[in-house]
C-alpha positions as CSV (number, residue, x, y, z in Angstrom):
1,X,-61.2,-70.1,12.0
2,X,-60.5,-70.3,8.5
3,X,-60.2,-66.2,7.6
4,X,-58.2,-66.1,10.7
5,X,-55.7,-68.5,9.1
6,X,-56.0,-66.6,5.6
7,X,-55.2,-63.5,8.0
8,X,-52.2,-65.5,9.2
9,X,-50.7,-66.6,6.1
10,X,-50.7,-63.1,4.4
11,X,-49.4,-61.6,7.3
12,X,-46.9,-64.3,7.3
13,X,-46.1,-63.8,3.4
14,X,-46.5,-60.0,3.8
15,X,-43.8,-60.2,6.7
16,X,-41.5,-62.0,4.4
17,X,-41.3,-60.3,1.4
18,X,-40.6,-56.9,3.5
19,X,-38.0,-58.4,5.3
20,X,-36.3,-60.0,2.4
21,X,-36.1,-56.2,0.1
22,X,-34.9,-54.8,3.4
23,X,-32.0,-57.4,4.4
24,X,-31.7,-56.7,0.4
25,X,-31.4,-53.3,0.5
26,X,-29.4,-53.2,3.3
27,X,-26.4,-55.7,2.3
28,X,-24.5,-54.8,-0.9
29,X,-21.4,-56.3,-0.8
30,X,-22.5,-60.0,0.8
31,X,-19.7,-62.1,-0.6
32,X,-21.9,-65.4,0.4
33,X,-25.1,-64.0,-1.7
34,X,-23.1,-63.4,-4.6
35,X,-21.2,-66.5,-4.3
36,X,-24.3,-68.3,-4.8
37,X,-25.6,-66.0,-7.2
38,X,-22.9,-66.8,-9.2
39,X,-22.8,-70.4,-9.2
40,X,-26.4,-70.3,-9.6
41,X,-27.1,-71.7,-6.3
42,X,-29.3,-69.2,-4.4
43,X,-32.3,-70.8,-6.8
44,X,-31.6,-74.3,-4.9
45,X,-31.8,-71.9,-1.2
46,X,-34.8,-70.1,-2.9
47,X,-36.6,-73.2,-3.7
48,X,-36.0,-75.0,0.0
49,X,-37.4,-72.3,1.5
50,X,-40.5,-71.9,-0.4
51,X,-41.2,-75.6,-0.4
52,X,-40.3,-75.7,3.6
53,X,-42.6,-72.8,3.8
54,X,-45.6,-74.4,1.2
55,X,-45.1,-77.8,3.4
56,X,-46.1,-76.0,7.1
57,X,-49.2,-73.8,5.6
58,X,-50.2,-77.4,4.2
59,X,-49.7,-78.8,7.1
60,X,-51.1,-76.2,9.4
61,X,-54.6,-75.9,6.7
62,X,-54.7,-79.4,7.7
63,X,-54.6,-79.3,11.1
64,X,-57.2,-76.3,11.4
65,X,-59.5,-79.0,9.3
66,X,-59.0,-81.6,11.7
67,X,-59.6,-79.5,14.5
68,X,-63.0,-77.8,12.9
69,X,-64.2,-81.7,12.4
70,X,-63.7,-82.6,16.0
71,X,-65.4,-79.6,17.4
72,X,-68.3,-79.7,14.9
73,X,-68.3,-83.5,16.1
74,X,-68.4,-82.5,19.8
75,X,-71.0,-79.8,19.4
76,X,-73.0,-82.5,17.5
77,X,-72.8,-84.6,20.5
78,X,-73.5,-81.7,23.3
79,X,-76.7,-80.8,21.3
């Protein structure tokens, strides 16, 4: 279960970097973007997301732990 959530996550992170260069590529003249790139803003957006993002691969990790310890528990018991 645990390479299939390592599998998940750099899908997840793979997925997300591509999809960022190409919404990148794509808009040049985003007046919003260069808004907050000027007032040095996007860093604050940047930071949210990747701490929004750290917070559910923590919380999923955690889950998947909880989960493993209950079946291992239950299989424990069946045997």
């Amino acid at each position: 279960m645990k390479d299939v959530l390592k599998k998940f996550s750099l899908v997840l992170f793979i997925t997300i970097i591509a999809a960022t260069i190409a919404v990148a590529e794509q808009s040049e003249e985003v007046e919003m973007a260069d808004t907050l790139r000027r007032d040095g803003k996007i860093y604050t957006v940047v930071i949210g997301l990747v701490t929004v993002l750290t917070g559910l691969i923590k919380f999923l990790i955690r889950v998947d732990r909880k989960v493993n310890h209950l079946r291992s528990k239950d299989q424990d018991k069946v045997v």
